[in-house]
MIPAMAR-453009 format. One line per field, with one value per atom (N, C-alpha, C): y, z, x; residue number from 1; atom name. Coordinates in nm, 4 decimals. Atoms other than C-alpha are relative to their C-alpha. Example, Ala and Ser with C-alpha at 12.3 -4.5 7.8 and 13.67 -1.06 7.14 Angstrom:
% MIPAMAR-453009
py = [-0.1190_-0.4500_0.1200_-0.1190_-0.1060_0.1090]
pz = [0.0000_0.7800_0.0000_-0.0060_0.7140_0.0730]
px = [0.0890_1.2300_0.0900_-0.0820_1.3670_-0.0770]
i = [1_1_1_2_2_2]
at = [N_CA_C_N_CA_C]
END
This chain:
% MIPAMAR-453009
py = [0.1380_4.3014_-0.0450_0.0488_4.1305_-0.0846_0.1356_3.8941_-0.0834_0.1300_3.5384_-0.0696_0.0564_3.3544_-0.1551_0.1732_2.9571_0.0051_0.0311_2.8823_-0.1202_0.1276_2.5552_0.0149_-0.0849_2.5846_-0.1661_0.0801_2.3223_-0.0408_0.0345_2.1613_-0.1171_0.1491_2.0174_-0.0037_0.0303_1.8885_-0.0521_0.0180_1.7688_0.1355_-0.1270_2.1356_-0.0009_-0.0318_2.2003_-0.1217_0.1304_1.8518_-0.0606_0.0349_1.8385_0.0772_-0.0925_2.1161_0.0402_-0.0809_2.3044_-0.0229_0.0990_2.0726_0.1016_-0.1359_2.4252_0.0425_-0.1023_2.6087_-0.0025_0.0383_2.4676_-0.0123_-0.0286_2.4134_0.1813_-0.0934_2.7732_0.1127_-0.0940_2.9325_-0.0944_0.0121_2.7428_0.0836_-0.0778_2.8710_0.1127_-0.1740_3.2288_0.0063_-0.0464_3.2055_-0.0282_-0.0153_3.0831_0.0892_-0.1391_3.3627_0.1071_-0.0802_3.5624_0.0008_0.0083_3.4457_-0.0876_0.0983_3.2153_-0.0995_0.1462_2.9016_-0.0553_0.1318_2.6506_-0.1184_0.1000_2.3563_-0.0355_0.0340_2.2258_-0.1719_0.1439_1.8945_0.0365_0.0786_1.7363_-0.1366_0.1034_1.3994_-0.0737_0.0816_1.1465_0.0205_-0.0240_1.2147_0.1284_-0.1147_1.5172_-0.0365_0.0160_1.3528_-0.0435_-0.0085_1.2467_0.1284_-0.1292_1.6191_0.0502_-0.0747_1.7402_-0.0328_0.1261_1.4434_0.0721_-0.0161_1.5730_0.1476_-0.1497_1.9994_-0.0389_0.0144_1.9249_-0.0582_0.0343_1.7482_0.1146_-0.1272_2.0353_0.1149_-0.1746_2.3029_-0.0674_0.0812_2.1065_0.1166_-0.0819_2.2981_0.1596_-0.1602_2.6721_0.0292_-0.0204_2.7941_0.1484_-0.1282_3.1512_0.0340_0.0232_3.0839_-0.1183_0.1068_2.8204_0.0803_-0.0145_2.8721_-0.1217_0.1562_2.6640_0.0533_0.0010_2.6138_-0.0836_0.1194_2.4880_0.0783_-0.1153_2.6289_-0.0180_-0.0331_2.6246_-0.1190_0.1024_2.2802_0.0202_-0.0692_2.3810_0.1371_-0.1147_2.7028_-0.0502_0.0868_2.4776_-0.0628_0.0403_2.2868_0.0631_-0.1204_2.5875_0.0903_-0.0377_2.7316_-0.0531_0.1077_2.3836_0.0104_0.0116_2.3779_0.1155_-0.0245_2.7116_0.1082_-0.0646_2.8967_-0.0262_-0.0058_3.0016_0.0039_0.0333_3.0230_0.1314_-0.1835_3.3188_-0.0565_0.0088_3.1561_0.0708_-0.0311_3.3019_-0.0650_0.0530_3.1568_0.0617_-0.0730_3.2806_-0.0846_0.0710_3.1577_0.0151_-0.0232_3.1200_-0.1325_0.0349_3.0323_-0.0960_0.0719_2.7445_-0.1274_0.0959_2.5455_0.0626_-0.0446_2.5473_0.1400_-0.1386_2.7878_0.1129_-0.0982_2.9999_0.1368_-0.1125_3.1937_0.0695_-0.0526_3.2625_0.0998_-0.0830_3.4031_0.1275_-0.1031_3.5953_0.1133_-0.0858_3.7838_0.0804_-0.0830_3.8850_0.0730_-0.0407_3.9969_-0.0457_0.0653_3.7742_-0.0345_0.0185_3.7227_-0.1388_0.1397_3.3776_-0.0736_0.0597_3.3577_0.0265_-0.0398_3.4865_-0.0868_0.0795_3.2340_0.1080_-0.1144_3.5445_0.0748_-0.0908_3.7779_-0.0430_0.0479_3.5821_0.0045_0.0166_3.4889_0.1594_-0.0941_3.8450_0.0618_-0.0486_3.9324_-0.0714_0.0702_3.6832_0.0040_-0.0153_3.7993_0.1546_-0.1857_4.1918_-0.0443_0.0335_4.0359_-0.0673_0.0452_3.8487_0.1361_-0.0825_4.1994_0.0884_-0.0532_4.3210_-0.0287_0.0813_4.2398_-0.0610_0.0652_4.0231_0.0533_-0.0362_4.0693_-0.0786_0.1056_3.9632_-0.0233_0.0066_3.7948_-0.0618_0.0454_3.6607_-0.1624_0.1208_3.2732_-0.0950_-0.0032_3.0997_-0.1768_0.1649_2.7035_-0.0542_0.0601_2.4834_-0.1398_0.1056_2.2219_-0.1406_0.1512_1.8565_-0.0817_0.1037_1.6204_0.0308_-0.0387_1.6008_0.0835_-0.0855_1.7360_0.1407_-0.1454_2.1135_-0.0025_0.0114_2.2235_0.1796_-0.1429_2.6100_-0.0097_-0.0570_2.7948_0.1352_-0.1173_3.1102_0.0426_-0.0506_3.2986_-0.0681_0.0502_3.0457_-0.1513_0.1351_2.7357_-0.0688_0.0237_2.5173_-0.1066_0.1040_2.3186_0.0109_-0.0220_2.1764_-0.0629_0.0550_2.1500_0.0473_-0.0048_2.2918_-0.0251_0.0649_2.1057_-0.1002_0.1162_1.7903_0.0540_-0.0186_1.9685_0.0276_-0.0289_2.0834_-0.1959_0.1188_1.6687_-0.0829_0.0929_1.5550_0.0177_-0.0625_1.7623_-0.0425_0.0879_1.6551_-0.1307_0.1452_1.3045_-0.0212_-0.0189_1.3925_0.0388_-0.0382_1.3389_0.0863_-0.1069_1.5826_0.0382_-0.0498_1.8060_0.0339_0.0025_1.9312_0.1580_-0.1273_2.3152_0.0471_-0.0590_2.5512_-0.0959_0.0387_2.4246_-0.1488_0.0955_2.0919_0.0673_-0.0481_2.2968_-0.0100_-0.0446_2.3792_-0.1512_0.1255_1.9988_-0.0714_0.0459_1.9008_0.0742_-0.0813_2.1385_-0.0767_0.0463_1.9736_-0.1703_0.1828_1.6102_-0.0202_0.0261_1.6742_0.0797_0.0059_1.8145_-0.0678_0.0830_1.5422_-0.0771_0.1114_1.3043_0.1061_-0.0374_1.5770_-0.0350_0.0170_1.4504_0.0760_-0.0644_1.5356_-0.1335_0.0295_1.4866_-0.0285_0.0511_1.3132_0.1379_-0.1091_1.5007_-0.0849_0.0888_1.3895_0.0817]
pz = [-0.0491_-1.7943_0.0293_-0.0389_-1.6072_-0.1281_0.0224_-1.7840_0.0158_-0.0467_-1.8026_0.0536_-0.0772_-1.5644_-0.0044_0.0051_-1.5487_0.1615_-0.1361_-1.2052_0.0439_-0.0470_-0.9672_0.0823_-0.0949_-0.7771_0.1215_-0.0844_-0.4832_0.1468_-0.0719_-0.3288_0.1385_-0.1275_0.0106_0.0709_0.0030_0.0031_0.1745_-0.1542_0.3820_0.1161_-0.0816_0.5329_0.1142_-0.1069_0.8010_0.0026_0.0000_0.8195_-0.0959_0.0693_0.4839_-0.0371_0.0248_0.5348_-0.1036_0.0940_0.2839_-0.1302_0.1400_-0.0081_-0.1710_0.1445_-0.2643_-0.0031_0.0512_-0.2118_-0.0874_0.1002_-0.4098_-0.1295_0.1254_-0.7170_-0.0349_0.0625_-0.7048_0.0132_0.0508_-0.6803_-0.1063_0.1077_-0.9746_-0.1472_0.0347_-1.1336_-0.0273_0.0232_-1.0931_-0.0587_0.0352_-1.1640_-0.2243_0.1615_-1.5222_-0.0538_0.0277_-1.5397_-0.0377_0.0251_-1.4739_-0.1312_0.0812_-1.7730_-0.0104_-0.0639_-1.6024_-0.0827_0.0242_-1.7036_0.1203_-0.1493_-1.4170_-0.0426_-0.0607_-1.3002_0.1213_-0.1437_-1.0516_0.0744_-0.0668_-0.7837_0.1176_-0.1070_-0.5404_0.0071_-0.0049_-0.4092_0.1419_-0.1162_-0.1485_0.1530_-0.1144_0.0765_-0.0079_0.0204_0.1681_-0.0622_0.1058_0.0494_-0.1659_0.1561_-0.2828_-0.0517_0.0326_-0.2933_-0.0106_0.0156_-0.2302_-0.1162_0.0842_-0.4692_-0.1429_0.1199_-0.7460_-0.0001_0.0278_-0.6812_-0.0274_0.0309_-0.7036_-0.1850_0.1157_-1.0221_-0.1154_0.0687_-1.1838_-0.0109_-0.0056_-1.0633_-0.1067_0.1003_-1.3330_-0.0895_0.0982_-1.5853_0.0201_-0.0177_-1.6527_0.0642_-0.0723_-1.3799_0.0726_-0.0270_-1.2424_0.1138_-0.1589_-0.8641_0.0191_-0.1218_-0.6146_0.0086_-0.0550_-0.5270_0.1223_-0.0587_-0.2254_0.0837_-0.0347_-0.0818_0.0983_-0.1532_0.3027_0.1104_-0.1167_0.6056_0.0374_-0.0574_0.7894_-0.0901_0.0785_0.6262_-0.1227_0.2011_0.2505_-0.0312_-0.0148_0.3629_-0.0098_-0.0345_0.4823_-0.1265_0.1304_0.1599_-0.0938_0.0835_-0.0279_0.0291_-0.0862_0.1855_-0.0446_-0.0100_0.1648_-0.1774_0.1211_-0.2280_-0.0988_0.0935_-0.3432_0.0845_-0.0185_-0.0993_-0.0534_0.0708_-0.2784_-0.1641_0.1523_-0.6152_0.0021_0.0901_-0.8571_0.0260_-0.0105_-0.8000_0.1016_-0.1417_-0.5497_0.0603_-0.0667_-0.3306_0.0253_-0.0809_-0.2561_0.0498_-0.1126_-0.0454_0.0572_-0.0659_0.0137_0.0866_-0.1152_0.3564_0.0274_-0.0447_0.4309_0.1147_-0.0677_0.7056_0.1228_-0.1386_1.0950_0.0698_-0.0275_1.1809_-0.0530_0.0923_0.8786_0.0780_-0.0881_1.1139_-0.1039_0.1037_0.8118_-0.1169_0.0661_0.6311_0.0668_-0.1124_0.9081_0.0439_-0.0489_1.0037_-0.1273_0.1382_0.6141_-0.0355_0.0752_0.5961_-0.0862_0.0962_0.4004_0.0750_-0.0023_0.4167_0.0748_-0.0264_0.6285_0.0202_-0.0278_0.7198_-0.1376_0.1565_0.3528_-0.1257_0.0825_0.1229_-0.1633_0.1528_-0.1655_-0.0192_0.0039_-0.0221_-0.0222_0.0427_-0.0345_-0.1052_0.1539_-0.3877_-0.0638_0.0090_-0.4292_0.0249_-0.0801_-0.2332_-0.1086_0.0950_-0.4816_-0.0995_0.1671_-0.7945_0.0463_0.0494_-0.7134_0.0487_-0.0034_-0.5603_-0.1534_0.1449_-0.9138_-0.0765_0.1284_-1.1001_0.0801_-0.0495_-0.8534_0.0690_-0.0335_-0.7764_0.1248_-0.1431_-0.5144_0.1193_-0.1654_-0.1592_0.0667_-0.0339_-0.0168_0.1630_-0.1114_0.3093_0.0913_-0.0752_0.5979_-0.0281_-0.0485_0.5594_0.0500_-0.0583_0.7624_-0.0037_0.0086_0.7732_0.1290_-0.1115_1.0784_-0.0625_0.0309_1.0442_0.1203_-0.1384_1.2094_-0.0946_0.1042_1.0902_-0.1333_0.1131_0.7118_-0.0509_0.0143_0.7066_0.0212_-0.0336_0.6390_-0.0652_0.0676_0.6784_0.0131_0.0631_0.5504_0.1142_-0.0724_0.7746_-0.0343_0.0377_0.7322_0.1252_-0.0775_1.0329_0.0879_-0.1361_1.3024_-0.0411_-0.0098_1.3788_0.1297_-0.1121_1.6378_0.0465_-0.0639_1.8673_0.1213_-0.1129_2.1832_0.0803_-0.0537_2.3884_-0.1179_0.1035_2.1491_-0.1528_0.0874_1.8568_0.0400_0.0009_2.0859_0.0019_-0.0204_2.1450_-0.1607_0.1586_1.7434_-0.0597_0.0813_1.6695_0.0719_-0.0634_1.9325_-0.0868_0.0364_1.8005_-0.1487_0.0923_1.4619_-0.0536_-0.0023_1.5744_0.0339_-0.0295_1.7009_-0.1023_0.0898_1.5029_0.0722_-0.0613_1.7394_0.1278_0.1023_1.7934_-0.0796_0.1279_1.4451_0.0140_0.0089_1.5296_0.0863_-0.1099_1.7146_0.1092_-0.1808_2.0861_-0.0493_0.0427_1.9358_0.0286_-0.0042_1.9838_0.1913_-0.1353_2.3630_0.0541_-0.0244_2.4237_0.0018_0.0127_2.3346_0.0549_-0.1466_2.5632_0.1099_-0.1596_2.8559_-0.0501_-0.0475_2.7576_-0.0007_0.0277_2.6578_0.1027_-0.1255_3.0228_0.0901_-0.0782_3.1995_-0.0152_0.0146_3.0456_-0.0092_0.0799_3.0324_0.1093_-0.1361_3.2119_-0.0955_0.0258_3.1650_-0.1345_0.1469_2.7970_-0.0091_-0.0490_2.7755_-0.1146_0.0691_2.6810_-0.0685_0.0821_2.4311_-0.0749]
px = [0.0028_-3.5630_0.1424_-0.1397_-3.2382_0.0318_-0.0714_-3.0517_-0.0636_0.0068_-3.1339_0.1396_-0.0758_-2.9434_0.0115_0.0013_-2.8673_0.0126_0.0391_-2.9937_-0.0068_0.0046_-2.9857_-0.0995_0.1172_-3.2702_-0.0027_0.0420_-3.2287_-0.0595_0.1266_-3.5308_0.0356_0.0497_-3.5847_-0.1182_0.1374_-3.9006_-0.0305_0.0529_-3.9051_0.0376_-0.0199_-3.8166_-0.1096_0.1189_-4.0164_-0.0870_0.0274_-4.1301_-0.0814_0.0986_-4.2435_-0.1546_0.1225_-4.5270_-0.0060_0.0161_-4.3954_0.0554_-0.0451_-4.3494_-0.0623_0.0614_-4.5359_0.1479_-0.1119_-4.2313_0.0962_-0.0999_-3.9645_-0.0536_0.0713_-4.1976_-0.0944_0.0202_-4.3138_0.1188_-0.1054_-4.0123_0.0717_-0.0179_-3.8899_-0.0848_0.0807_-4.1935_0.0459_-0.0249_-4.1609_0.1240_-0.1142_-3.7763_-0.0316_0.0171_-3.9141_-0.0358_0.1236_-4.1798_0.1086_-0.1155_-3.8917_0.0939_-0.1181_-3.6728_0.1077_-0.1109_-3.4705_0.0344_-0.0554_-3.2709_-0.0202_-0.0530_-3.3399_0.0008_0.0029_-3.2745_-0.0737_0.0488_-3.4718_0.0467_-0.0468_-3.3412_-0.0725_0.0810_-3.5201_0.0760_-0.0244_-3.3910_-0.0399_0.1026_-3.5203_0.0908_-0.0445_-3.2199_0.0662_-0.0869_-3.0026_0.1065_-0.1500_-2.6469_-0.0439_-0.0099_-2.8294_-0.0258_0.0472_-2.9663_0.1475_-0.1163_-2.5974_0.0523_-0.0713_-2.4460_-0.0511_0.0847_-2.6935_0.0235_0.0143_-2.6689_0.1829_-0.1833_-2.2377_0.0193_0.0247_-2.3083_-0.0564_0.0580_-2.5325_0.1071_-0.0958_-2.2725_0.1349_-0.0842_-2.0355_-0.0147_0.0498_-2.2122_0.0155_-0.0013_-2.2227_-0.1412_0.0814_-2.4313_0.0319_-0.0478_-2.4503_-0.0343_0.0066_-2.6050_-0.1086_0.0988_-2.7802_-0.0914_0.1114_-3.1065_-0.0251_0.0327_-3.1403_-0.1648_0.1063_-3.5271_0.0008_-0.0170_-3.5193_-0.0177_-0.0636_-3.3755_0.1166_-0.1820_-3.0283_0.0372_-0.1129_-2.9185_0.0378_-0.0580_-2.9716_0.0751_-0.1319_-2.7684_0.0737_-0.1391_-2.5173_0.0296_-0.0833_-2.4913_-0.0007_-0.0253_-2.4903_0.1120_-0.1469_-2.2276_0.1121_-0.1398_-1.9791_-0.0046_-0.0609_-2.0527_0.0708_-0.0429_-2.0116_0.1396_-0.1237_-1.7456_0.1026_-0.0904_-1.4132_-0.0430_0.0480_-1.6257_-0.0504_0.0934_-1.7748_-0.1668_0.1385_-2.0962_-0.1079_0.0258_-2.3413_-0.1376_0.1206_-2.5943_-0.1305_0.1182_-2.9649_-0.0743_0.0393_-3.1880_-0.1774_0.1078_-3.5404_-0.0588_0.0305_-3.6546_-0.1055_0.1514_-3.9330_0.0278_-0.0718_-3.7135_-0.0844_0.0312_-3.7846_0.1023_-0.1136_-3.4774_-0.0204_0.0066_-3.4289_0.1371_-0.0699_-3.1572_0.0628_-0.0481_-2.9451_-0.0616_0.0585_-3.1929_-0.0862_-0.0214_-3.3183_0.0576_-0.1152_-3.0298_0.0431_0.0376_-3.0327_-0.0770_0.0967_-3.3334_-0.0988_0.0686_-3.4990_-0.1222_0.1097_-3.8818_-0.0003_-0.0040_-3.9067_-0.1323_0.1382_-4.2983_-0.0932_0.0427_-4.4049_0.0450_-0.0815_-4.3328_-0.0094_0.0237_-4.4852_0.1308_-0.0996_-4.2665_0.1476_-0.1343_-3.9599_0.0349_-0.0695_-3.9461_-0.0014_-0.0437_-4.0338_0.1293_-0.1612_-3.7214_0.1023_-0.0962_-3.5256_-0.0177_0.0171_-3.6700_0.0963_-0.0693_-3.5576_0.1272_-0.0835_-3.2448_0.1278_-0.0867_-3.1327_0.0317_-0.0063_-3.1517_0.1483_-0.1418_-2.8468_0.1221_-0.0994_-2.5401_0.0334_-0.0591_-2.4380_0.0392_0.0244_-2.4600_0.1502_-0.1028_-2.1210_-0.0001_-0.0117_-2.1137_0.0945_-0.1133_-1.8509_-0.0674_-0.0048_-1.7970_0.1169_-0.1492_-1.5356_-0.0455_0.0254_-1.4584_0.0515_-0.0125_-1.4048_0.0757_-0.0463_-1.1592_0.0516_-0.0647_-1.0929_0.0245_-0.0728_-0.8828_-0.0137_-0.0847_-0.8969_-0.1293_0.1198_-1.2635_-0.0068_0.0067_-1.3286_-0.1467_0.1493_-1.6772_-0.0536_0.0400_-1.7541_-0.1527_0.1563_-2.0520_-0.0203_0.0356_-2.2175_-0.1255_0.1011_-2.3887_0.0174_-0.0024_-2.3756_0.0989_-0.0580_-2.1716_-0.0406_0.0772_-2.3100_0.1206_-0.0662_-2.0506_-0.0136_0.0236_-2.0336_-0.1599_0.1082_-2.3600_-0.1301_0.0777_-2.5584_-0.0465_-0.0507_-2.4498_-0.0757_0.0492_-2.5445_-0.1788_0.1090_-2.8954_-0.0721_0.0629_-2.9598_0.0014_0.0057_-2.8610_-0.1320_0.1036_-3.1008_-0.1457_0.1586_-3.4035_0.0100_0.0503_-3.3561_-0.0064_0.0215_-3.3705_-0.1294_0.1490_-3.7370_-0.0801_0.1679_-4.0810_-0.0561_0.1050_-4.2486_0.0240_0.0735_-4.3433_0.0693_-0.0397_-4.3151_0.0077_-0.0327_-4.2259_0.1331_-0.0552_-4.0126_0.0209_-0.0155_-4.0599_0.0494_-0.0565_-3.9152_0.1499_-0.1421_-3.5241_-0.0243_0.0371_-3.6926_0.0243_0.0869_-3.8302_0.1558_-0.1170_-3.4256_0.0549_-0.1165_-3.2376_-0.0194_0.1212_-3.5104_0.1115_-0.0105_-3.3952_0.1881_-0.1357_-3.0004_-0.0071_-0.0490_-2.9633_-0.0536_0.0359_-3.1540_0.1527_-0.0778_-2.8601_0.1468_-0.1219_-2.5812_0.1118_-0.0934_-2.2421_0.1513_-0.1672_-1.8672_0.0001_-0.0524_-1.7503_0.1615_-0.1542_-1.4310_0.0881_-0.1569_-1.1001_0.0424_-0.1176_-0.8429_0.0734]
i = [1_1_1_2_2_2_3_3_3_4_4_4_5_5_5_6_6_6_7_7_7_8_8_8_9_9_9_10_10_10_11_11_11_12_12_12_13_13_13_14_14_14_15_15_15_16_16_16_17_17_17_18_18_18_19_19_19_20_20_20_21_21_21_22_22_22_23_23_23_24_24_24_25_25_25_26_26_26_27_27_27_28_28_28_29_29_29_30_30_30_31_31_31_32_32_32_33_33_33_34_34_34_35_35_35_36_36_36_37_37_37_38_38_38_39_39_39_40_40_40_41_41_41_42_42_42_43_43_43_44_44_44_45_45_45_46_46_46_47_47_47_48_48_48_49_49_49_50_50_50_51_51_51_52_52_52_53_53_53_54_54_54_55_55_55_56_56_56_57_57_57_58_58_58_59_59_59_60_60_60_61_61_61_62_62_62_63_63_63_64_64_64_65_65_65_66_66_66_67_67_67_68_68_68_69_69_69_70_70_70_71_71_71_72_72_72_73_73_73_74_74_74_75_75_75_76_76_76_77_77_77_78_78_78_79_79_79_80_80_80_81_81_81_82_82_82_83_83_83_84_84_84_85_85_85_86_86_86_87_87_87_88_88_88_89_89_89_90_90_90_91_91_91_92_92_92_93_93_93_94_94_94_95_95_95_96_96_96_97_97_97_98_98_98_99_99_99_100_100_100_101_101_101_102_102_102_103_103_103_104_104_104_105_105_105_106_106_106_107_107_107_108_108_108_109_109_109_110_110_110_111_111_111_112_112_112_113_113_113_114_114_114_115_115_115_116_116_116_117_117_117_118_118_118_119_119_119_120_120_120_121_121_121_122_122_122_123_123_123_124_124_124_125_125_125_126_126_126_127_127_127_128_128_128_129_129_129_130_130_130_131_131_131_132_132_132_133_133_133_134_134_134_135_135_135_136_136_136_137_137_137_138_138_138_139_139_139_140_140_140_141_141_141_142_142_142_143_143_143_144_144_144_145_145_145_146_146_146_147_147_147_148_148_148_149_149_149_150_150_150_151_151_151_152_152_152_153_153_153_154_154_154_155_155_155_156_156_156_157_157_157_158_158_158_159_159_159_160_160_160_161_161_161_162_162_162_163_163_163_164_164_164_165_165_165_166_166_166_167_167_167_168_168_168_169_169_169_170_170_170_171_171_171_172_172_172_173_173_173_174_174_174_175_175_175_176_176_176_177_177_177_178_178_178_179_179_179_180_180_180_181_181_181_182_182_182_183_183_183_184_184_184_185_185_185_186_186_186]
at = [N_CA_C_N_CA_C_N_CA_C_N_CA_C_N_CA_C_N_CA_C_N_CA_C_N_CA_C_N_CA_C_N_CA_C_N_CA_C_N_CA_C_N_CA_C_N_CA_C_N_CA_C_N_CA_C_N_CA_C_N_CA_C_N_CA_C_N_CA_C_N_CA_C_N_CA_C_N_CA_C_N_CA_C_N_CA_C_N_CA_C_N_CA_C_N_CA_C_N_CA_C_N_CA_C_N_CA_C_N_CA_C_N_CA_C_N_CA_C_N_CA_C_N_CA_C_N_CA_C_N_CA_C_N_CA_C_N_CA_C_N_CA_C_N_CA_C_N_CA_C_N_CA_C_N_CA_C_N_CA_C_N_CA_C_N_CA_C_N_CA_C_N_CA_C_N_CA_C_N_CA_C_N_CA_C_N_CA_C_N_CA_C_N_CA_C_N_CA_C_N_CA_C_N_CA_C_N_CA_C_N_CA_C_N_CA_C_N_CA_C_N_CA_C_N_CA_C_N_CA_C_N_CA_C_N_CA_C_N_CA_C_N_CA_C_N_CA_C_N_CA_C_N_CA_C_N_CA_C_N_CA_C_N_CA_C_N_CA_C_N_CA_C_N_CA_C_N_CA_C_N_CA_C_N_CA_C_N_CA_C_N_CA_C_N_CA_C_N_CA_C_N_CA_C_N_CA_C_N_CA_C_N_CA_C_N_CA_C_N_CA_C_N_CA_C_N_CA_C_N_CA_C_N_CA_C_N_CA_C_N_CA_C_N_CA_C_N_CA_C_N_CA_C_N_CA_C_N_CA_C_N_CA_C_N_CA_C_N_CA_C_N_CA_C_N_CA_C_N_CA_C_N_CA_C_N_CA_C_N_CA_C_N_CA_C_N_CA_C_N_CA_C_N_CA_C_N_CA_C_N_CA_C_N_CA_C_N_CA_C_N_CA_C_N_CA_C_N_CA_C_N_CA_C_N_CA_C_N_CA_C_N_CA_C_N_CA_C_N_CA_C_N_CA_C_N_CA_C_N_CA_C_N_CA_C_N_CA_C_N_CA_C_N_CA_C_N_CA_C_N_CA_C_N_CA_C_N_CA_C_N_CA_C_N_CA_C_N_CA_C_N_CA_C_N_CA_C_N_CA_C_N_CA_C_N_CA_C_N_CA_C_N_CA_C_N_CA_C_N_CA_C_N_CA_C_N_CA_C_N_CA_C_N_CA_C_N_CA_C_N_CA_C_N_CA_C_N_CA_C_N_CA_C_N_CA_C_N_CA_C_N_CA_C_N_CA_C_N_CA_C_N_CA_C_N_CA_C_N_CA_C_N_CA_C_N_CA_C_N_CA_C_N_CA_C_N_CA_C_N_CA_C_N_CA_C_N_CA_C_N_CA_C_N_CA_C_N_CA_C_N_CA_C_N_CA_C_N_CA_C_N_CA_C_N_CA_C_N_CA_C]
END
């Protein structure tokens, strides 16, 4: 049997628009089954979800668990790069690119946590993360960085209730080049 581990396991309960509000409570679950120390967070917004996993990582903690898709990468990314901690990651977001490009199970919510139970028993997976800086803000990415036109097309689509899948990224390319003009310089 691995080790018990002190785990953060953070939940974002509106992933995928909220469909998949099981996942985060059964991968807590299993990580108990397993042996685990968790923590589990959930919070009503993303900055109290960040506000609250930054708080937890205070404590002796030995990796993130984040439950989403690309954003809970992302704040798993900004909190624990430059640290011994390490991030894992199971997939229930609309993207999931990051986990994707890993390998990780993204349409299986079984197989995933599978994938992150035999994942805890070996050592860390190390991967490239690089930071983007403006002005006094530095913001850590992993796998993709989105600027530019497609930056304005990823903010449009998750300003849209619907549809509630995929072709929602499509449906925002179509409307951010009806309105696209010259972007000022400076």
């Amino acid at each position: 049997m691995p080790p018990c581990l002190h785990l953060v396991v953070a939940i974002n309960a509106a992933a995928a628009f909220g469909r998949r509000r099981d996942v985060g409570p059964r991968v807590a679950q299993a990580l108990v089954v397993a042996g685990h120390q968790v923590t589990s967070l959930s919070a009503p917004s993303f900055d109290a979800l960040r506000r609250d996993v930054q708080g937890a990582l205070v404590s002796r903690v030995d990796a993130l668990v984040v439950v989403g898709g690309d954003g809970m990468v992302s704040l798993g990314t900004n909190l624990l790069a430059g640290t011994s901690r390490f991030l894992a990651i199971v997939p229930c977001g609309t993207g999931n690119d990051l986990a994707r490009g890993l390998g990780i199970p993204v349409d299986d919510t079984d197989a995933a946590i599978r994938h992150l139970l035999d994942a805890l028993t070996r050592p860390p997976r190390a991967i490239d993360a690089a930071r983007v800086r403006c002005g006094d803000t530095t913001i850590w990415f992993a796998g993709v960085l989105s600027a530019g036109f497609d930056a304005v097309v990823n903010e449009r689509a998750n300003r849209m209730r619907r549809p509630r899948e995929k072709s929602r990224y499509t449906l925002a390319i179509l409307l951010v080049l009806t309105t696209l003009g010259p972007s000022p310089t400076g």
